[in-house]
N, C-alpha and C positions, 0 to 999 in steps of 0.2 A: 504494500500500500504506500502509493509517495507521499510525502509529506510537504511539498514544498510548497502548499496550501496554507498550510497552519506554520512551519516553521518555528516548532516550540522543539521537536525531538526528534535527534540523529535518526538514522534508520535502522541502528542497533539497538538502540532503547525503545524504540517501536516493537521493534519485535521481541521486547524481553520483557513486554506488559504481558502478566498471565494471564493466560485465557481461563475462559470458565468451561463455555458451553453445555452447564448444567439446566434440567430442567425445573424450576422453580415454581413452587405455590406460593402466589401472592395468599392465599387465603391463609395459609398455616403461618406465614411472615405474617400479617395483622397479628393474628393470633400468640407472635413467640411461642411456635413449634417449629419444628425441624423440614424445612421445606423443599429436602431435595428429597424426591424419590417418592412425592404425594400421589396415591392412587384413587383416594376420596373425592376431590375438587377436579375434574376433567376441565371445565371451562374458565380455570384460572391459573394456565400454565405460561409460565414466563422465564425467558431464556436469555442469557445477558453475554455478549460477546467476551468480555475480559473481567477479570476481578479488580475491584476500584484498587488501586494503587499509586504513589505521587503520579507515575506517568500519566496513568490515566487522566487524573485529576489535572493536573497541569493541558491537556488534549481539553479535554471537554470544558472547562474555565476559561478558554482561549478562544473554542467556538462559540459558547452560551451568553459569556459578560462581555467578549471584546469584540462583539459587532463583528462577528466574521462568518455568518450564516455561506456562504461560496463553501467552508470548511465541509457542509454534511456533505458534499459530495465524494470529500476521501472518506469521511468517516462511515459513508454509507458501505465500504466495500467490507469492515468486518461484518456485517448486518448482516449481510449476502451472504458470509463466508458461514456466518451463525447460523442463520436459516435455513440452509441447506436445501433440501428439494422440498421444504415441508406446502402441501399445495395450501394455495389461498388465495380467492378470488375479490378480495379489493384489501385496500392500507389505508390506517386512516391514524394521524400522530394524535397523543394524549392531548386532550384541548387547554389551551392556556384562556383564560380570561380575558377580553379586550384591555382590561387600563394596563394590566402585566404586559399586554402586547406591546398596547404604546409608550409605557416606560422601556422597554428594554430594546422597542426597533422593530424585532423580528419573534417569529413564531419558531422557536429552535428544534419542538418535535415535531411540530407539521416539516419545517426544514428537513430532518430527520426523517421524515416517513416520505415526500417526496421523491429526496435521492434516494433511499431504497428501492422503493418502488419502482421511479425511472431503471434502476440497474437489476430489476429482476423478473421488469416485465410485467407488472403487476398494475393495475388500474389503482390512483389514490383519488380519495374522494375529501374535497376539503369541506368544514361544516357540517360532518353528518354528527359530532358534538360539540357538545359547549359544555362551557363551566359557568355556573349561575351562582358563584357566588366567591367573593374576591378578601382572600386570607393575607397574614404575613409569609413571606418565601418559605415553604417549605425547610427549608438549609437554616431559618433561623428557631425552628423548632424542636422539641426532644421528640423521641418516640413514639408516647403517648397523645402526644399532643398533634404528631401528624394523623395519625391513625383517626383521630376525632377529627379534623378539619378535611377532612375530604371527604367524609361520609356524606351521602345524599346529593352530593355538588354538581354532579357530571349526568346530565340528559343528552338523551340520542333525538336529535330532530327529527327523522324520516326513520321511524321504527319500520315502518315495510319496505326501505329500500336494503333493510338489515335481515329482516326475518329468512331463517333457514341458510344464510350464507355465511361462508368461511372467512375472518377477516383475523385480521396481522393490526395488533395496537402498536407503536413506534415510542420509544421516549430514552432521555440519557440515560440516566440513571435508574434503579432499583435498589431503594433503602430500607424502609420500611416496609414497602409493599402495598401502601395505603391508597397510593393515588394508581395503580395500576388495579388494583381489587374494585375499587370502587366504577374504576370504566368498564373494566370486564362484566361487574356485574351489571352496571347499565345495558350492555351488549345480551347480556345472558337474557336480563328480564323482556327486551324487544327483539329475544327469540333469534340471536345470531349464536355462533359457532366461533367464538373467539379465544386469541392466546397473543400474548405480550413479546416484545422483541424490546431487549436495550442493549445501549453498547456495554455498561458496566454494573456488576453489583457491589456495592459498597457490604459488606458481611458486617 
């Protein structure tokens, strides 16, 4: 994957960011239980390219705060790399709130699910959520407190252009789990077939 996008790390240290490519229950992370290897939660399975580490952190702090959305297009290639042939007929990134938009510029997982999309062939559809209801950043949160601030937030627009189809949620990070649980379950209850894609989990 080049880097000369982003321009934070050699191509050595690119490639000595550990991967993961675990499959992960956002439901048993809300929860703190052990979320790799859940057989319970089928539609809240989420897969994260690399395990957060400085590099990571340093990549994704580079695309997300420093106005440099052009970056998901490298960053879209571990996505690809994560995803593997898994089938799925549209992408749609974790919805950010309009004022988060306009304070920060750009939509960094719609950015995110775009370049994926574009690189796998995959139809993205922007708008089919939103988030209705506007917190402090996540990052300035513990735990607990994420887990509670996204519940109920995230409506799906066009619940029949979701029912019965296979759809790929996009976003950086996976922390807690909270804000991927909560879209999936919005997707689950208007009747989709969905599972989560990030570049990194933070453990």
């Amino acid at each position: 994957m080049p880097t000369d996008s982003i321009r934070v790390l050699c191509p050595g240290c690119l490639q000595a960011i550990p991967r993961a490519g675990l499959d992960l229950c956002s439901r048993c992370l809300v929860a703190g239980r052990e979320p790799v290897g859940c057989l319970r939660h089928a539609g809240f399975r989420v897969r994260a390219a690399w395990l957060y580490d400085e590099r990571a952190a340093a990549l994704i702090a580079t695309f997300k705060y420093d106005g440099r959305p052009a970056s998901a297009e490298v960053l879209a290639g571990a996505l690809v790399e994560t995803a593997g042939g898994e089938r799925v007929e549209m992408v749609v990134g974790v919805p950010m709130h309009p004022a988060r938009r306009r304070e920060r510029g750009f939509d960094h997982a719609g950015s995110l699910a775009r370049a994926f999309a574009g690189r796998a062939g995959i139809p993205v559809v922007d708008g089919l959520l939103s988030r209705n209801r506007l917190g402090i950043p996540q990052a300035r949160r513990n735990h607990r407190e994420r887990r509670q601030a996204v519940r109920g937030t995230i409506d799906v627009t066009h619940p029949s252009w979701v029912r019965g189809r296979r759809i790929m949620v996009v976003d950086d990070v996976i922390t807690t789990g909270a804000t991927f649980d909560a879209t999936l379950a919005a997707l689950e209850d208007a009747g989709a077939r969905a599972s989560g894609l990030a570049l990194a989990w933070a453990q």
